[in-house]
Structure formats: structure tokens, C-alpha cells
C-alpha positions in Angstrom: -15.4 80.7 28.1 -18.0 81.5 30.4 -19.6 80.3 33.9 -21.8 77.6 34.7 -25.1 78.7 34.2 -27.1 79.8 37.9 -30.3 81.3 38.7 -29.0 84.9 39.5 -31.4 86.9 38.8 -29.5 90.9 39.6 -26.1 89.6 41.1 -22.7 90.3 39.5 -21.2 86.8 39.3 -17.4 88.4 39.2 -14.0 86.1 38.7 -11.7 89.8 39.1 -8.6 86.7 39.1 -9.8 86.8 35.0 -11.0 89.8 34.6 -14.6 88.5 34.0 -18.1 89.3 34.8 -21.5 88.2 33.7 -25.1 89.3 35.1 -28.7 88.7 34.0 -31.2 91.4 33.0 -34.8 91.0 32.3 -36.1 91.2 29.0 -37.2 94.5 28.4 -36.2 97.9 27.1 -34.9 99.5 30.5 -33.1 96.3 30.3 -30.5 98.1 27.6 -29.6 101.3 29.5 -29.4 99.1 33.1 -26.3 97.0 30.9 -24.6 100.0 29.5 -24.2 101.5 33.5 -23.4 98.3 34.7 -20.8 97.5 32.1 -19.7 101.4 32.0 -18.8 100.6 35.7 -16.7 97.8 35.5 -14.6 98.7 32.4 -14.1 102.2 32.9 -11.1 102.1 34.7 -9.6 99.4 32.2 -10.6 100.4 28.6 -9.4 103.8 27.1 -12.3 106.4 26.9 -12.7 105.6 22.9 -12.7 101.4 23.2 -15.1 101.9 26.4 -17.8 103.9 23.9 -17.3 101.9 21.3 -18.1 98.3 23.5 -20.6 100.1 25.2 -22.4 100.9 22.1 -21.9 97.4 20.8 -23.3 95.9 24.0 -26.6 98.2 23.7 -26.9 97.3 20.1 -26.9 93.6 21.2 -29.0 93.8 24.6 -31.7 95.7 22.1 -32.1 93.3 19.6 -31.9 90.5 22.4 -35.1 91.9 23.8 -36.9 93.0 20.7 -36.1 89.9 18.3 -35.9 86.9 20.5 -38.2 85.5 23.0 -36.1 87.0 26.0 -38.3 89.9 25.2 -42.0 88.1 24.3 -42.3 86.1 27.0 -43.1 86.8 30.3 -40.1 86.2 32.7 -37.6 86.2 29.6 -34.4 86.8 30.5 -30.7 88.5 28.9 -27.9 87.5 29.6 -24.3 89.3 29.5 -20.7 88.0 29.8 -17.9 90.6 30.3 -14.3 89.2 29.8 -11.0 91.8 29.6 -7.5 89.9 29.1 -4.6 91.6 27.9 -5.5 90.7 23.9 -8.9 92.6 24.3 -12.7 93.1 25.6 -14.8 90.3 25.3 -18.5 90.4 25.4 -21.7 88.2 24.5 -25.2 88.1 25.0 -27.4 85.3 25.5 -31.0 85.7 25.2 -34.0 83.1 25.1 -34.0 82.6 21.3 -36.7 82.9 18.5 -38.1 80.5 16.3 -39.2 83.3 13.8 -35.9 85.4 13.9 -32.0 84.5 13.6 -29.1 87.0 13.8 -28.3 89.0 10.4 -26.4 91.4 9.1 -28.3 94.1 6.9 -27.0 96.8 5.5 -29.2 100.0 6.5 -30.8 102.7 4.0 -29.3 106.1 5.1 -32.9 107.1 6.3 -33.9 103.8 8.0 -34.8 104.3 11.6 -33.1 100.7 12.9 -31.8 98.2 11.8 -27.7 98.7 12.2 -27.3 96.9 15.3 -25.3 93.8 13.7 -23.8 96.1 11.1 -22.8 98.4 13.4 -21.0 95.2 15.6 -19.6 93.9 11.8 -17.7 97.1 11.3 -16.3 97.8 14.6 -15.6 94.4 16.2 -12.3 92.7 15.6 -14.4 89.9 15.6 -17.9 89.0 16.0 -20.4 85.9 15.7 -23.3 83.9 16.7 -24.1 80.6 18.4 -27.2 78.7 19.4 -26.8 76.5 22.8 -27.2 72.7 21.9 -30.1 70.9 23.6 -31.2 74.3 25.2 -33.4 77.2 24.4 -31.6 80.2 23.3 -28.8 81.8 21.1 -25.4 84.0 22.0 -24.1 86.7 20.1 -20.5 88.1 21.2 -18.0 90.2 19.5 -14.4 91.0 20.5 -12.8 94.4 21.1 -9.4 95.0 20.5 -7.7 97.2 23.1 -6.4 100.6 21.8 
């Protein structure tokens, strides 16, 4: 479930009635660190210490390979997207980038000495649930995965 789509560029869009949030970021590397704070701030004081870490890692994992497989991060102006949704069942989060006609979402499993390449791996292993979508009639793909509270 998320918001209708507006041109916010740096503004929390937040619904605190659901416990959900969703901001944009540009598409670049500072990009990652600039999601972790802001989604470290608005979950701290509602996830336990070890579900907090383990989203925020998911969520940097994600943001990364937003910007450095899709065109959110080859394009001048691309953009990132990411939703923020904590219910009583668990942490929801997705991010939306611009796409790539050369690139889709996949799991690979990493050599022990490969220097990337666990970001969707990593999300497969500690997600209660994960998965992809492209956006119908738009540019641009989500990946989310869902966070069971412990």
C-alpha cells in the first residue's frame, strides 16, 4: 500500500495514523547512508535494537543496488524512492527506483571472496518475505521485503 505518487523531492510524506512514511532520495551513493539516518530515525523507537539493524541493513542493500543497477543512478536527476510501513505484524519497506532496461533484480549466491554482490541474498535470507515489481505503464521497478518484529 503506498501513497499517491508527488513531486517531493526531500520532504517526509508521514501518515503516523499508519505508521507509514515514504521519502525521495537522489540517485547517488550518499544517497544510501542519507536512507539508513533517515529510516534509523523513525524506527528506532519502535523496532528492537536487533530487527532495527537488520532492516537498516536491508534497506542499504536495496538503496545501493537502486543507484548502481537501474537508471535512478545513470541518469541525470534519477531519483529513489523509499516506503516505510510498521503495523503490528511487522516492518515493511520498498524501494522504487527508475528501472533498467539492461538489469532486473536477482538473487546470486556470492563466492566467499567476492567483493559485492549479496545485496538480494542477503534480503532472501533475512526477510520474512521479499519480492519485486515493475509499475505498469510507468518507468521504473520496486523491490520490498517484510520484517517480522522480534
Amino acid at each position: 500500500m503506498r501513497p499517491e505518487r508527488r513531486d517531493v523531492r526531500e520532504a517526509d510524506v508521514p501518515d503516523t495514523r499508519h505508521g507509514f512514511w515514504w521519502r525521495e532520495f537522489p540517485g547517488e551513493e550518499a544517497s544510501v547512508p542519507a536512507a539508513r539516518a533517515w529510516a534509523r530515525g523513525l524506527l528506532a523507537v519502535r523496532l528492537a535494537p536487533g530487527t532495527l539493524d537488520d532492516v537498516l541493513l536491508l534497506l542499504s542493500e536495496l538503496v545501493t543496488n537502486a543507484v548502481a543497477h537501474s537508471d535512478s543512478g545513470r541518469t541525470a536527476g534519477g531519483r529513489v524512492t523509499v516506503h516505510l510501513g510498521d503495523d503490528p505484524g511487522g516492518v515493511h519497506v520498498e524501494v522504487t527506483d527508475d528501472g533498467s532496461a539492461t538489469s532486473a533484480p536477482a538473487v546470486h549466491v556470492p563466492d566467499a571472496d567476492d567483493d559485492g554482490g549479496r545485496g538480494l541474498w542477503l534480503v532472501a535470507l533475512l526477510a520474512t518475505a521479499w519480492g519485486t515489481s515493475r509499475h505498469d505503464g510507468e518507468a521504473g521497478r520496486s523491490v520490498w521485503f517484510r520484517m517480522a518484529h522480534r
